[in-house]
NUFI-304831 format. One record per residue (C-alpha): residue number from 1; residue in one letter; z, y, x. Coordinates in steps of 0.02 Angstrom, whole numbers, plus 50000, padded with zeros to 5 digits. Each point is the difference from the previous one (the first is absolute). Layout:
node sevo=NUM doza=a z=Z y=Y x=X
...
END
This chain:
node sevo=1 doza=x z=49323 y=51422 x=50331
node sevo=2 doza=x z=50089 y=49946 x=49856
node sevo=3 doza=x z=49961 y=49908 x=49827
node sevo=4 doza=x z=50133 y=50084 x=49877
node sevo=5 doza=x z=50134 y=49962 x=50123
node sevo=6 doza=x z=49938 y=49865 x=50127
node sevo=7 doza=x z=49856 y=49996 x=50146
node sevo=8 doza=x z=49823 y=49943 x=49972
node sevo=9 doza=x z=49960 y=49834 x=50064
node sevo=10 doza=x z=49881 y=49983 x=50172
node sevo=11 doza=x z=49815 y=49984 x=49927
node sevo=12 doza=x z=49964 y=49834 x=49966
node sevo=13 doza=x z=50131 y=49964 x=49854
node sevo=14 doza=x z=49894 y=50067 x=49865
node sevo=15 doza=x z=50084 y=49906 x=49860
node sevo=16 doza=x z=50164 y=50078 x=50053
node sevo=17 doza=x z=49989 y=50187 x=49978
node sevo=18 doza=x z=49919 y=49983 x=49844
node sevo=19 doza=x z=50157 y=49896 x=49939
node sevo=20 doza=x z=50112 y=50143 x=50063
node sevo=21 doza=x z=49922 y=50132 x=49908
node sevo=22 doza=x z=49958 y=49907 x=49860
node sevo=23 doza=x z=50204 y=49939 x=49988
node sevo=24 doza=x z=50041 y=50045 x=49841
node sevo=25 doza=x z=49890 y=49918 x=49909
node sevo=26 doza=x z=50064 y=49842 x=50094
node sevo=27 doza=x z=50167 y=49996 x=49964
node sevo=28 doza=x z=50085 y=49960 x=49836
node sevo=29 doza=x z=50186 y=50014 x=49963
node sevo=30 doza=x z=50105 y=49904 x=49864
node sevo=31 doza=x z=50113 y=49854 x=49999
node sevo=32 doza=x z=50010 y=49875 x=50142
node sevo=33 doza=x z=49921 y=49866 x=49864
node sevo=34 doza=x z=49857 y=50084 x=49964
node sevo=35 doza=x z=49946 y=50059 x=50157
node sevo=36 doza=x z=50041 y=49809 x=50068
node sevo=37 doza=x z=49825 y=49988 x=50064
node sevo=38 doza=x z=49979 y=50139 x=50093
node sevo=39 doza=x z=49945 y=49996 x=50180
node sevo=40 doza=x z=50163 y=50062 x=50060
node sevo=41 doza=x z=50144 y=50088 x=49916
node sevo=42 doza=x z=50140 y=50135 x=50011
node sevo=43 doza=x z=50167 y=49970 x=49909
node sevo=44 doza=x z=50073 y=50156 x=49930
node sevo=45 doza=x z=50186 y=50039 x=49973
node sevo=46 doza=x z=50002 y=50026 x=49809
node sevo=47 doza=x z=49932 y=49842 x=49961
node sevo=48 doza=x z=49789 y=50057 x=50030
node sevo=49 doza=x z=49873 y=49941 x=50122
node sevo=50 doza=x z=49845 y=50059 x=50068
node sevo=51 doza=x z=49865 y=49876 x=50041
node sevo=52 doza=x z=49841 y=50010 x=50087
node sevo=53 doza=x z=49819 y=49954 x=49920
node sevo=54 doza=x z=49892 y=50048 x=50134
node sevo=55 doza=x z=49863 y=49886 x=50053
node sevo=56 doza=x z=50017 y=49911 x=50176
node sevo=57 doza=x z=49950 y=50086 x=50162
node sevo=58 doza=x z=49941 y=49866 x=50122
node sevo=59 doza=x z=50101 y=49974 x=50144
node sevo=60 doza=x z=50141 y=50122 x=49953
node sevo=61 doza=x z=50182 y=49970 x=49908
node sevo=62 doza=x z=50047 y=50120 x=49864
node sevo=63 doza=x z=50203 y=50059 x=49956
node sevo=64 doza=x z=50052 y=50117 x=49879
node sevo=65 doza=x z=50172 y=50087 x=49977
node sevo=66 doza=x z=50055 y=50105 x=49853
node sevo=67 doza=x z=50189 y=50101 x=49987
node sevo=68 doza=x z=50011 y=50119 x=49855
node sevo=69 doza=x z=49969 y=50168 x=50058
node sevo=70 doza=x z=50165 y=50089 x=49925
node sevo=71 doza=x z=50113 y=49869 x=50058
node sevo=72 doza=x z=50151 y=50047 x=50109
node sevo=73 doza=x z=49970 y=49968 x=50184
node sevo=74 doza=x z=50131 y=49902 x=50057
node sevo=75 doza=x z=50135 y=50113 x=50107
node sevo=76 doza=x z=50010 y=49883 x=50136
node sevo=77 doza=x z=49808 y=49991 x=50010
node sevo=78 doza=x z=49985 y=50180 x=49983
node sevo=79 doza=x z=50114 y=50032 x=50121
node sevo=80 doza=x z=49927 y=49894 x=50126
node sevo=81 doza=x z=49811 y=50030 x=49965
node sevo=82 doza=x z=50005 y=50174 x=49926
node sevo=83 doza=x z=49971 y=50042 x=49808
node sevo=84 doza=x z=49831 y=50095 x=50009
node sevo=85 doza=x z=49868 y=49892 x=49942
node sevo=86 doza=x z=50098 y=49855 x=49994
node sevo=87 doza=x z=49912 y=49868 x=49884
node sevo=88 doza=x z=49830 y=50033 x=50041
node sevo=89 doza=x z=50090 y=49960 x=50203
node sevo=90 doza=x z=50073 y=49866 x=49911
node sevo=91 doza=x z=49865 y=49901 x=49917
node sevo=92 doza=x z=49888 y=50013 x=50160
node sevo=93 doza=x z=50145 y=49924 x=50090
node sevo=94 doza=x z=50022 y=49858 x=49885
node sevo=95 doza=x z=49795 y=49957 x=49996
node sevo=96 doza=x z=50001 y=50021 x=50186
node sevo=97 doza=x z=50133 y=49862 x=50016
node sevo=98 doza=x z=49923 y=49892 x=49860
node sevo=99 doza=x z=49840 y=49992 x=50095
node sevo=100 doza=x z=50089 y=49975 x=50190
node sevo=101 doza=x z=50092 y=49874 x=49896
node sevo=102 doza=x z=50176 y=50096 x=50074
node sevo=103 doza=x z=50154 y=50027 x=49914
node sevo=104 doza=x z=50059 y=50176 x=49945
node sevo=105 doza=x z=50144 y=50017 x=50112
node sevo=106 doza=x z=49910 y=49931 x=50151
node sevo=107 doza=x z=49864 y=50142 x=49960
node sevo=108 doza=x z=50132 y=50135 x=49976
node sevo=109 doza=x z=50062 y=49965 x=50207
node sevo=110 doza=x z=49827 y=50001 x=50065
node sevo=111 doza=x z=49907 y=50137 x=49904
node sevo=112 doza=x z=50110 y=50083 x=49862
node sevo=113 doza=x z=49875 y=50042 x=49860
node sevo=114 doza=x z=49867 y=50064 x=50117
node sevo=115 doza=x z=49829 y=49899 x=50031
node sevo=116 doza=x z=50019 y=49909 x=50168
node sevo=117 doza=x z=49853 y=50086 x=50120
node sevo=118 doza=x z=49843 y=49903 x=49998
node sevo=119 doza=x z=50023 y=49917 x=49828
node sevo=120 doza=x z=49854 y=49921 x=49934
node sevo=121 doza=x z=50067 y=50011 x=49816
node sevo=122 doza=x z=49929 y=50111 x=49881
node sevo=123 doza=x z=50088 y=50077 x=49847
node sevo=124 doza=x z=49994 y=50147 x=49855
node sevo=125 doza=x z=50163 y=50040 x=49908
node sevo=126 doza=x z=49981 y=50073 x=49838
node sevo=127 doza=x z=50097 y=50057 x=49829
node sevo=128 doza=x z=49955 y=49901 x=49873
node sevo=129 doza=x z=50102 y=50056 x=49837
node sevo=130 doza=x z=50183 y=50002 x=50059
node sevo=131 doza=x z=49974 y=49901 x=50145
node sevo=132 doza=x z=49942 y=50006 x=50205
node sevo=133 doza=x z=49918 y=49863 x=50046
node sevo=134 doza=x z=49922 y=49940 x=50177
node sevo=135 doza=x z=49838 y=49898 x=49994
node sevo=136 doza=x z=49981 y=49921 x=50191
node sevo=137 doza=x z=49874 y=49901 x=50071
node sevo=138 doza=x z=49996 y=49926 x=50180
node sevo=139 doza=x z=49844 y=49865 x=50079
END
């Protein structure tokens, strides 16, 4: 089942599924200065960030990532991972890794931009104006 884009968390995680649907209303974008005390933040290529207001879920870690929706997908990443759907794949990646605390590239080897079987992460991707952004939590 799916919450705009990611799976429901196992029962029990109350606080969590009602901060993935409720999303938007979390998550402000503007300059890195004002958003400087956000619970975690996404740096944007033109200069933007998105930051996350959500309240704290016990027990589970929050990333965000945010790519502007029209930008160009890299040829050498589209190439290798495929153009279709590409930065909502992308952002899910990145949160993935945040909250394994991996790098990118050593992601990339080991699961592409799919979700590694038996993740315990949860996520929703979503537009917001003229961006895709992946909200992920993981206990």
């Amino acid at each position: 089942m799916a919450v705009g884009g990611g799976p429901y968390p196992p029962s029990g995680t109350r606080p969590v599924p009602a901060l993935l649907r409720a999303a938007e209303r979390h998550l402000r974008v503007g300059t890195p200065a004002e958003l400087r005390y956000a619970v975690t933040r996404s740096h944007l290529d033109d200069g933007r960030c998105v930051g996350w207001y959500g309240p704290a879920a016990p027990r589970w870690r929050v990333a965000i990532d945010a790519e502007r929706a029209a930008a160009d997908v890299p040829p050498a990443l589209a190439a290798r991972f495929g153009p279709a759907d590409f930065w909502s794949r992308w952002t899910r990646a990145e949160c993935l890794c945040k909250l394994a605390d991996v790098p990118v590239a050593a992601w990339w080897r080991r699961h592409g931009l799919a979700v590694p079987p038996h993740t315990r992460a949860v996520w929703r991707t979503l537009r917001l104006t003229d961006l895709v952004i992946t909200v992920a939590f993981a206990p």
